[in-house]
C-alpha positions as CSV (number, residue, x, y, z in Angstrom):
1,X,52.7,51.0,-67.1
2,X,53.8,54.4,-65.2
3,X,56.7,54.4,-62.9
4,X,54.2,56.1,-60.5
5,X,53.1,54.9,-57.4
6,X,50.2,55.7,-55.3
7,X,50.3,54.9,-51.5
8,X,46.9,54.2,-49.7
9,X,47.0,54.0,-45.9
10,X,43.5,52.3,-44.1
11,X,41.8,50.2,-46.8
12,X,38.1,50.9,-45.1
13,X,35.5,52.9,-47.4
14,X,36.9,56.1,-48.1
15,X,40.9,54.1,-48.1
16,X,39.5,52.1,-50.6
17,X,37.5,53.9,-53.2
18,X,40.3,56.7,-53.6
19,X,43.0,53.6,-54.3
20,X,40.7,52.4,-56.9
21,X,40.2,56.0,-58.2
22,X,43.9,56.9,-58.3
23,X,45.5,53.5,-58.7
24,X,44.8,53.5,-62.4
25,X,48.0,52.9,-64.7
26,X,50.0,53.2,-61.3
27,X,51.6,51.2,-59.5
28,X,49.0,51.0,-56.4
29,X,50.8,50.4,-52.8
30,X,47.5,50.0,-50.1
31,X,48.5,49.0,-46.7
32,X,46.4,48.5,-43.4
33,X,46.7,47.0,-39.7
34,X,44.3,44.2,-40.5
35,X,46.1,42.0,-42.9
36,X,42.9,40.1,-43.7
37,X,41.3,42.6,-44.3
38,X,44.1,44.0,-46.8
39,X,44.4,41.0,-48.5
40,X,40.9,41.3,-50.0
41,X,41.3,44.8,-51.0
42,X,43.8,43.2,-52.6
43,X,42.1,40.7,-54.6
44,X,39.2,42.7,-55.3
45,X,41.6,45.5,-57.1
46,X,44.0,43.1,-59.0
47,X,40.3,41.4,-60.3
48,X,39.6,44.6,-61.4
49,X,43.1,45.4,-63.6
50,X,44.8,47.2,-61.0
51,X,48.2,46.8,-60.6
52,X,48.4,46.6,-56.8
53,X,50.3,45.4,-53.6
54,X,49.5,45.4,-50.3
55,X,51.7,45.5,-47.1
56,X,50.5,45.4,-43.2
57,X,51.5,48.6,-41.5
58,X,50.9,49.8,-37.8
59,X,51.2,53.4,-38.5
60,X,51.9,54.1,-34.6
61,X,55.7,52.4,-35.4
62,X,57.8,54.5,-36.8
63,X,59.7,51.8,-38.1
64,X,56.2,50.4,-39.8
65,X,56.0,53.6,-41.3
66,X,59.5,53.8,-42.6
67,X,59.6,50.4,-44.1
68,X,55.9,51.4,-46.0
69,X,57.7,54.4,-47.3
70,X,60.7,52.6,-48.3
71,X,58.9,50.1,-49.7
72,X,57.1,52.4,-52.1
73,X,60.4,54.0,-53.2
74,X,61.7,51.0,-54.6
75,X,58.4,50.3,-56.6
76,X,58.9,54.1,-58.2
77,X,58.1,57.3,-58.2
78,X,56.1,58.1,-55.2
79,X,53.4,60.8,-56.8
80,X,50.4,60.5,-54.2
81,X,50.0,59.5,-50.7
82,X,46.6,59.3,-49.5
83,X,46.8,58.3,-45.8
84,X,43.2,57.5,-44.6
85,X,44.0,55.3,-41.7
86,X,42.3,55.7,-38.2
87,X,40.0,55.3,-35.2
88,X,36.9,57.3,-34.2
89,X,35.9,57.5,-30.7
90,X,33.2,54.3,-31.2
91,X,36.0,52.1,-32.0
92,X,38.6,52.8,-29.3
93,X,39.8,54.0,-26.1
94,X,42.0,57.2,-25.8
95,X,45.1,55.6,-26.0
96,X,44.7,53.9,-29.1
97,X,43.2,57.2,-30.7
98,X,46.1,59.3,-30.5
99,X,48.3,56.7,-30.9
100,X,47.0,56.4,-34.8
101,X,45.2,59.7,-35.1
102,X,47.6,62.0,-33.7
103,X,51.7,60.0,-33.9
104,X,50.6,58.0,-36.6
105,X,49.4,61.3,-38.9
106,X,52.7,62.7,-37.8
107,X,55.0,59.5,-39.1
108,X,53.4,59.5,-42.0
109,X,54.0,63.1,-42.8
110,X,57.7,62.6,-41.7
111,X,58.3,59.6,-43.6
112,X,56.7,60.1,-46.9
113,X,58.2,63.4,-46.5
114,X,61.1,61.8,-46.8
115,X,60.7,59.9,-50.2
116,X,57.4,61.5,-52.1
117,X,59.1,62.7,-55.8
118,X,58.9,66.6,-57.3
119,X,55.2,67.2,-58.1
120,X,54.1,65.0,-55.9
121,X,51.1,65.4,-53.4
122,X,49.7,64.3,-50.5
123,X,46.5,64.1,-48.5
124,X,45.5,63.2,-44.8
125,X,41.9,62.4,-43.9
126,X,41.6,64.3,-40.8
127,X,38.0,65.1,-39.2
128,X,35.5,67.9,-39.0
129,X,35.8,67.5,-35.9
130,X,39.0,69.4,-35.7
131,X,37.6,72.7,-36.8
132,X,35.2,72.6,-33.7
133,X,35.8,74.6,-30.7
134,X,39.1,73.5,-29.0
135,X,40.8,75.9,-26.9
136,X,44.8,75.8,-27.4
137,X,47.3,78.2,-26.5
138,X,50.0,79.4,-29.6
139,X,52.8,77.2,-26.9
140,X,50.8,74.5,-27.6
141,X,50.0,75.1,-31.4
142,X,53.7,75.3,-31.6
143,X,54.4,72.3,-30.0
144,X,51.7,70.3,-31.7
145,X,53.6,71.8,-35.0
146,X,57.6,70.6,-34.1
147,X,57.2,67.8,-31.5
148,X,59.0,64.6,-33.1
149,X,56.0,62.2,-33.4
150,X,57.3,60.2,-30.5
151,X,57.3,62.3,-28.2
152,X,53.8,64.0,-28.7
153,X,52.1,61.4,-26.2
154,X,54.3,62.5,-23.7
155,X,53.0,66.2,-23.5
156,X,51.3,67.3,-20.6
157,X,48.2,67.9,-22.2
158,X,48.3,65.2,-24.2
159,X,48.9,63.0,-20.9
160,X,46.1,64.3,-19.2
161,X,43.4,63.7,-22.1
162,X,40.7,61.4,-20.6
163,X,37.9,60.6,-23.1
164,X,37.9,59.2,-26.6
165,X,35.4,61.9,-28.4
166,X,38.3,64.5,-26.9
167,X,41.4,62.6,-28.7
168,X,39.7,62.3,-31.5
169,X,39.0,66.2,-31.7
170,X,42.1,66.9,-30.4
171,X,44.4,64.7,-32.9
172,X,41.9,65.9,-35.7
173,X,42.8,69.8,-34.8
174,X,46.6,68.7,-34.2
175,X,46.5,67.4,-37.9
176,X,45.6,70.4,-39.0
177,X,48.4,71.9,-37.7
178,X,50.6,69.3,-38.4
179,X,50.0,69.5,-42.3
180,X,50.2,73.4,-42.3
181,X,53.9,72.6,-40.4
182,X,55.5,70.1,-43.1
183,X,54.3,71.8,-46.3
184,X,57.7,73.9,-46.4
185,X,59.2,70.8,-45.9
186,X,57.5,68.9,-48.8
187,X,57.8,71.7,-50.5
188,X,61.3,71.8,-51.2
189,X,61.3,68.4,-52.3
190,X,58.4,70.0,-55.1
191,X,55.9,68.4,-53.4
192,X,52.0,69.1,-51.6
193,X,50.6,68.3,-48.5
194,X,46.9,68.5,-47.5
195,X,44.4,67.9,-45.5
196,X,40.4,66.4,-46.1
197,X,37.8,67.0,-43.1
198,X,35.2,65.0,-44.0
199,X,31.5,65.4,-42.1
200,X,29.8,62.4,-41.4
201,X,30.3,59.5,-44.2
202,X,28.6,56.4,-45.0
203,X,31.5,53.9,-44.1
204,X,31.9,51.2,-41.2
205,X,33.2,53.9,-39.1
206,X,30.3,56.5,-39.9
207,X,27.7,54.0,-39.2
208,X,29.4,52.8,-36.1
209,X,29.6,56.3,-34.7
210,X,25.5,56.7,-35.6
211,X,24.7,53.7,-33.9
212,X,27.0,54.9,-30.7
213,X,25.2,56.3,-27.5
214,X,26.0,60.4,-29.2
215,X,24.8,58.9,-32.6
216,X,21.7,60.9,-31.6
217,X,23.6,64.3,-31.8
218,X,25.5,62.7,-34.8
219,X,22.2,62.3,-36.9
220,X,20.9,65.7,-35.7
221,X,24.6,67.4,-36.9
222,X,23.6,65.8,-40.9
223,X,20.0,67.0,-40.6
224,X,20.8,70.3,-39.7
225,X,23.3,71.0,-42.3
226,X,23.2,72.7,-45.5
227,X,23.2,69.1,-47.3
228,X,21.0,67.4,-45.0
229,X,22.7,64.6,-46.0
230,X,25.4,61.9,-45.0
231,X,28.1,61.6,-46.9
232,X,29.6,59.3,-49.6
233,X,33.4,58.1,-49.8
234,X,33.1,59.0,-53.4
235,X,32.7,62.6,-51.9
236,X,36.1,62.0,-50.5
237,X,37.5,60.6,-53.1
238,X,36.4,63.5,-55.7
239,X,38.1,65.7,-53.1
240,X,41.3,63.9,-52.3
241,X,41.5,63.1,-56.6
242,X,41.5,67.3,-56.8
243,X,44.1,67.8,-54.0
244,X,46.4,64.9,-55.4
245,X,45.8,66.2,-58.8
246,X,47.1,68.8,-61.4
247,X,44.6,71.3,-60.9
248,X,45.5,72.1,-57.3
249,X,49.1,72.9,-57.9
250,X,48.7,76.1,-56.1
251,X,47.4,73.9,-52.8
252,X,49.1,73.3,-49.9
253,X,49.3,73.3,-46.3
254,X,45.7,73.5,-45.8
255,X,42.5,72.0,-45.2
256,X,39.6,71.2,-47.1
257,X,36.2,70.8,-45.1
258,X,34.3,68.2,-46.9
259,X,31.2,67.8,-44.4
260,X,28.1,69.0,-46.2
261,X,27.9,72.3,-44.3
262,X,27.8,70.7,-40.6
263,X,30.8,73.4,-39.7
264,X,29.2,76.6,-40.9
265,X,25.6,75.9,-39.6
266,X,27.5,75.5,-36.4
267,X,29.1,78.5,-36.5
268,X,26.1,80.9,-37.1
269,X,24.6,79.1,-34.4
270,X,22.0,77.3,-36.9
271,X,23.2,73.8,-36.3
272,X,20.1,72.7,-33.8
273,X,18.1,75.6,-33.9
């Protein structure tokens, strides 16, 4: 058995196809907020040869975070951290959203930062979503980019965020910016950070967000893409297996927009012509 360890935050679809992929002849760390849930995951993996351990985590606690972090230290070598964890607009209020989506993103970036080994790599499922229109000023960008994770609820214009489909887009953009920020950091520990923007994917969440009262202008984004096509979390998991992997060592601090061409047909005004 390796001394490596892979660490999988949010056991849902995507969380859990990319710990099966990766997990093998690791050491395979999955945590998630519903510990029923995890447990499982859990069972299903070890039935399937995996060495694996699970641990609850509420990834808005920094001190949740830090324990999960330390906690993989002690198993190994911390190679890949795949954090996958969050909320979509269908699923909660604006609170909650940016409480995992945007501080939880952030103490995960700061804490595995803090213990991910030389040629190491990690990824953070972000959102399409954050590549649409969202007007920010460069303070803001900048703020977004250095604000201890804490304190980012406490902006002004974080505060005055109303609506869940706008925290989702907005902690989607800020993690984004977040990633691009800490890559320097992980860097000189000989480590990569990265980001996944998936489109619209067959998981709980996806389907949840079809069946939602915009799920009409959710099924027209997939049809008038270049795929035409909803997406799989083995899409995500090819993706996030090439960012984690060997043949991205030259990768970092940037996004990759896995969405079936949703993002470019909006962009040359195609989307619902």
């Amino acid at each position: 058995m390796s001394d490596e360890v892979v660490v999988v935050t949010g056991i849902g679809g995507m969380g859990k196809v990319i710990a099966r992929r990766q997990g093998i002849g690791k050491t395979l760390l999955i945590a998630d907020y519903n510990e029923e849930a995890l447990q499982t995951v859990v069972d299903e993996l070890k039935a399937d040869g995996h060495n694996v351990i699970g641990q609850r985590v509420d990834v808005s606690s920094r001190d949740s975070v830090a324990g999960l972090a330390e906690s993989a230290a002690a198993l190994g070598r911390v190679t890949q951290v795949a954090h996958t964890a969050g909320l979509s607009p269908a699923q909660a209020p604006t609170q909650a959203i940016l409480a995992v989506d945007l501080v939880g993103v952030a103490l995960v970036l700061e804490e595995f930062g803090k213990v991910v080994a030389s040629g190491g790599a990690g990824v953070v499922i972000a959102s399409m979503a954050g590549h649409m229109p969202l007007e920010l000023t460069a303070e803001q960008e900048q703020e977004l980019a250095t604000t201890p994770a804490e304190d980012l609820l406490v902006l002004p214009y974080v505060q005055s965020i109303e609506y869940p489909a706008v925290a989702y887009q907005f902690s989607k953009r800020a993690n984004h910016i977040r990633v691009r920020a800490v890559a320097r950091r992980w860097g000189v520990r000989g480590a990569r950070i990265n980001s996944i923007s998936p489109g619209v994917v067959s998981t709980k969440m996806g389907h949840q967000e079809l069946a939602s009262e915009t799920g009409a202008i959710t099924k027209a984004m997939i049809d008038g893409s270049a795929s035409g096509r909803i997406g799989t979390s083995d899409d995500i998991a090819a993706a996030s297996a090439f960012l984690l992997g060997p043949e991205s060592s030259y990768v970092t601090g940037t996004d990759l927009l896995v969405d079936g061409g949703v993002v470019a047909a909006a962009r040359s005004g195609q989307l619902f012509s």
